[in-house]
N, C-alpha and C positions, 0 to 999 in steps of 0.2 A: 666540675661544671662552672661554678663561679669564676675560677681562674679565666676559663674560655671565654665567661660572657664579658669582663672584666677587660679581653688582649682584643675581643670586636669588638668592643665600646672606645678602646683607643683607635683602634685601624678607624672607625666609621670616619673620625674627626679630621683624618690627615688626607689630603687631597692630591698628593702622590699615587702617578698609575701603577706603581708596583704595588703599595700598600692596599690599594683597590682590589687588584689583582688578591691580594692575600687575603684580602678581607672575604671575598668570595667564597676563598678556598676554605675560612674558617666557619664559612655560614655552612658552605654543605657537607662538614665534618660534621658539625655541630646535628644536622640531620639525624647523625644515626646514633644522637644520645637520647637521655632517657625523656620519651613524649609527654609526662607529667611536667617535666620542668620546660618546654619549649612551650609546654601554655601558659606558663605563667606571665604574669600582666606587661615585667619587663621585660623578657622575650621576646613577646609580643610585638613591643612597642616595636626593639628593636629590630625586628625583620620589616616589620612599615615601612619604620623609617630609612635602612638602606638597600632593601633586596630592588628595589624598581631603577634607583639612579645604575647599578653595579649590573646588572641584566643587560641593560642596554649599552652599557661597555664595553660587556665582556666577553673573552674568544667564543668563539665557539664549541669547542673542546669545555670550556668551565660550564656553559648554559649546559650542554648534551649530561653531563656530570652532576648539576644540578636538578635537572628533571628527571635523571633517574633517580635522584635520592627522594624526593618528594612526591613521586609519581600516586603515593600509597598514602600518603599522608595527609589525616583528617584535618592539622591542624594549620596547613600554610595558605596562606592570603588565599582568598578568592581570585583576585586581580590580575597578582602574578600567575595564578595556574590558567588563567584564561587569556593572559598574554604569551606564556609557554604554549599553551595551543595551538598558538598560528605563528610558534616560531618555524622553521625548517621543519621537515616532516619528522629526519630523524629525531630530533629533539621532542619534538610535538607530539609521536605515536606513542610514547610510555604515560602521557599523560592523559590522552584520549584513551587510552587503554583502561588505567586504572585509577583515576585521579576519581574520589567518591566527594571532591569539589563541586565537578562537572555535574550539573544538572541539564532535563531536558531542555531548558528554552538556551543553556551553553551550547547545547551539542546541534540544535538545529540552526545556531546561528552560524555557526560551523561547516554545517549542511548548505548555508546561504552565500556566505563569503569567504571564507576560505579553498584554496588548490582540492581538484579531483583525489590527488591522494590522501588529502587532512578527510576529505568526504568519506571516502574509503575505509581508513581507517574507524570514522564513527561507526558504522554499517558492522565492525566485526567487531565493536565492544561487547562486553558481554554484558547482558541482561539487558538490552533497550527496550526502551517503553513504546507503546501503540503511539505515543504522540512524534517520535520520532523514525519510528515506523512510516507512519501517514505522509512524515515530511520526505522521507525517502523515495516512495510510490510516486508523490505529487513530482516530487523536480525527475523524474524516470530516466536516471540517467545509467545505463546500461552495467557499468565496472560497479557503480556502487550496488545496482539492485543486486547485481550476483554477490558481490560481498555480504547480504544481509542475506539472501538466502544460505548460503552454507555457513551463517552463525546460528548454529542449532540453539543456541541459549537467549537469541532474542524473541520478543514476547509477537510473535506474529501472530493475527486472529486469523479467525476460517476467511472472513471478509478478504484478508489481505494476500491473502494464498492466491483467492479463487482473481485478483486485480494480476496476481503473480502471475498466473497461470495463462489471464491472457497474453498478458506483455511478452510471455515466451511464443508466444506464434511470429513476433518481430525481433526477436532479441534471443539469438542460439545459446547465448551463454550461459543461460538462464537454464535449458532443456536436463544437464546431470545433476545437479545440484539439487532442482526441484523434483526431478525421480527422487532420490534419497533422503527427500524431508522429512522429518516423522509425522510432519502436521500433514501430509497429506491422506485422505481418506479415496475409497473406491469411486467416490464422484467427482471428483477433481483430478482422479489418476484419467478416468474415462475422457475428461477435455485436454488433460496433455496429450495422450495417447495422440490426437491427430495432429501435435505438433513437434515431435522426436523421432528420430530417425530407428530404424529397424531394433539395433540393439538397444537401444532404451528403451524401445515399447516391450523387448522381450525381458527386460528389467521391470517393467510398470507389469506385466501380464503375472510375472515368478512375485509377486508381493502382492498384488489386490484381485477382489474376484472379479473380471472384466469377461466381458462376450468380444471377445477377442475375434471373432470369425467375421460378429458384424459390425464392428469397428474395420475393419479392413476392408469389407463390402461398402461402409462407408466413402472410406480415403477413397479406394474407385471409384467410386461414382462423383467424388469429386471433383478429381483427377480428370475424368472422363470431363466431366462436362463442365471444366475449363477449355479443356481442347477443343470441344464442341460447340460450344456457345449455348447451351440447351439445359434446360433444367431438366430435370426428374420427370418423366411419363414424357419426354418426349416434345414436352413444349418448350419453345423457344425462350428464353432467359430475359425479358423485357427489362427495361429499368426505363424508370422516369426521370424525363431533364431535370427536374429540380433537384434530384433526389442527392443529399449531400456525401461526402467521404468518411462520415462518421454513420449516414444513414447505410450505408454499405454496407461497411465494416461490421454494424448490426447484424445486416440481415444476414452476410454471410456466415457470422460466427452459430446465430441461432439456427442455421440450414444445419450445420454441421454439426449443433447439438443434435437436432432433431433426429436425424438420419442415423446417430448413434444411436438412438433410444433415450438421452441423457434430458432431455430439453420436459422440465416437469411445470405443474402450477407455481410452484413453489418458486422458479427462476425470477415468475413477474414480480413479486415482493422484494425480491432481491437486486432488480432489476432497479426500480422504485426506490429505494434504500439507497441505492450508489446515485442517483439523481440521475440516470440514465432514461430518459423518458422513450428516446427513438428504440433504445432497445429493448421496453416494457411492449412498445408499439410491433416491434418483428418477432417476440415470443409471443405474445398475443394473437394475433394475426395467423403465425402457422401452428399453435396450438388446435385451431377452432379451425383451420383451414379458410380462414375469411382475409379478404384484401385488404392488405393494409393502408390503406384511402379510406376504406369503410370503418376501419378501427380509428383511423385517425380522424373521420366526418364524428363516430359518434363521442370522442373525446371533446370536441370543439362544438359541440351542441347543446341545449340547455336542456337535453332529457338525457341524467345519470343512468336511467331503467337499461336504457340501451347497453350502457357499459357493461351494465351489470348483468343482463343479460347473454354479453360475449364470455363474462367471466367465469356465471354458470353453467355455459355449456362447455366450458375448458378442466370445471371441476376444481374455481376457487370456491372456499368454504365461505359461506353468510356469515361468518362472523368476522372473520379477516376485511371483510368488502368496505368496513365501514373506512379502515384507516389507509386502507390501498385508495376507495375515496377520494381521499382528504390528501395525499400524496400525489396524487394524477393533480388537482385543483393548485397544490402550490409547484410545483413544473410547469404548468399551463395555465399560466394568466386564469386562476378561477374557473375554469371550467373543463370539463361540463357542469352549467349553470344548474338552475330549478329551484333553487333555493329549499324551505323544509318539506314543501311537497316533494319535490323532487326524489328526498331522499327517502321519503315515506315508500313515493313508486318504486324506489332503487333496491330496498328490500323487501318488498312485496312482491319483485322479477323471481328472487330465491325460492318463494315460497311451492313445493310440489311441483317442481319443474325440472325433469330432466331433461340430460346435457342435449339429446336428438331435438327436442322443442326445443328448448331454450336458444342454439343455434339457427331451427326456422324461424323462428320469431325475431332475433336479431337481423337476420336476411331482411326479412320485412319490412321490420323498423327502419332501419338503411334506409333501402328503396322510397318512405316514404318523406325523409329527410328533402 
């Protein structure tokens, strides 16, 4: 080993492109000696000092040869492993792959500036973390989401499924991979089910327990009354001028929870949690059967009681109500207002009140707004 560190201690010095060349050739030999002596301090020094000028000279074929020898190795520059990263893809993928260099704020800057395929490739390292998870979701860009989902080994939460799950009603490629996830459970197979075509629902149907018959009574009737322009019992399908592309997009997704059966108390917390507030405002609204104008008058009013009142009759639990609350108030500019009284009223609505009152009494309240 001495001999070798001794004949690149000479090559470093000579400024000859062949001796360059070879000096290269001696560093990624040197790779596959023994890891104790390649930390040691002269080592060390010596890969600083010429792995960066020799990188940037060298063919192609040397860097492809180089990163694969280092790809695994705890003890090579930070620097250089993160300038191999956004070399060529081929070069680049054995180090996104397995370089235990690469932390997450490397891999999501990655995610930020570097080509779709360096992207790609992050998406199917193995073992990524939630934070680069989240940065995946956030940029939605189609080739990588699917590469993150068929890496069975990345750390994806129920959150990030159920984001998954919508993006595949826009994004087919997304539709087999996510039948086959193991992260997914019976309620999240239930909201793909209306986004995969025949033989994947009979995939999602042979794996989870679904009501299969009225899932499909669903899709008709949605089917239907696209074609129709008609909602449900036969009334016409109104929509309001104002009403935005993401207010749609809401209401349509929770028509077709609901119609599944899938559409629980439970979604509006969730709902809430994603900062989705129009779409707290369309599970709400067709939980309770109440307009959502009226959902959306008692959000923006300075009596919470009201809120809490739609909430009760949908069958959220009074102790939930405090922080569902406080989550409505930072989405919507502070209100609904009323300050401590208010909140006194808010769970004082809970008290001995079921769901049939609690929804006349919210009628009411409305009306008197």
């Amino acid at each position: 080993m001495s001999d070798r560190v001794d004949e690149i201690m000479s090559l470093a010095k000579s400024r000859d492109v062949a001796d360059r060349e070879r000096l290269l050739i001696r560093l990624v030999d040197l790779c596959d000696g023994n890891s104790q002596e390649l930390r040691s301090p002269r080592v060390q020094a010596l890969l600083s000092q010429v792995f960066f000028d020799l990188v940037f000279q060298a063919e192609f074929d040397i860097r492809l040869r180089l990163a694969d020898k280092i790809a695994s190795a705890d003890w090579a520059p930070s620097a250089l492993i993160n300038i191999l990263s956004f070399d060529d893809i081929e070069i680049a993928r054995p180090i996104i792959a397995r370089s235990p260099i690469l932390k997450d704020p490397d891999l999501i800057r990655i995610l930020v500036e570097a080509t779709l395929e360096h992207q790609v490739e992050v998406a199917r390292r193995p073992e990524i973390g939630p934070q680069v998870v989240e940065a995946i979701l956030k940029a939605g860009k189609p080739e990588v989401m699917t590469a993150l989902v068929e890496n069975e080994t990345a750390r994806v939460s129920r959150d990030h499924l159920f984001d998954l799950v919508n993006k595949a009603q826009e994004v087919a490629s997304l539709h087999s991979p996510l039948t086959q996830h193991p992260g997914l459970n019976d309620e999240l197979a239930g909201y793909l089910y209306a986004w995969v075509g025949e033989t994947l629902r009979k995939s999602l149907a042979g794996r989870f327990d679904l009501d299969t018959p009225a899932l499909d009574r669903a899709l008709s009737l949605s089917v239907s009354e696209a074609k129709s322009g008609k909602a449900q019992g036969g009334r016409l399908q109104t929509m309001a001028p104002t009403e935005t592309d993401e207010e749609r997009s809401d209401r349509q997704l929770v028509a077709k929870l609901d119609m599944s059966g899938q559409l629980r108390p439970g979604f509006l917390v969730k709902a809430l949690k994603d900062r989705r507030l129009s779409l707290f405002v369309a599970g709400l609204a067709t939980l309770g059967r109440f307009e959502a104008r009226d959902v959306r008058k008692a959000l923006d009013s300075g009596r919470p009681e009201i809120l809490a009142l739609a909430c009760a009759a949908v069958g959220v639990d009074r102790t939930v109500f405090p922080s569902l609350l406080a989550q409505v108030r930072n989405l919507n500019h502070g209100l609904p207002g009323g300050g401590t009284d208010g909140d006194r009223r808010a769970m004082n609505a809970f008290v001995k009140v079921n769901p049939s009152a609690a929804a006349s009494a919210f009628r009411r309240a409305i009306a008197e707004i």
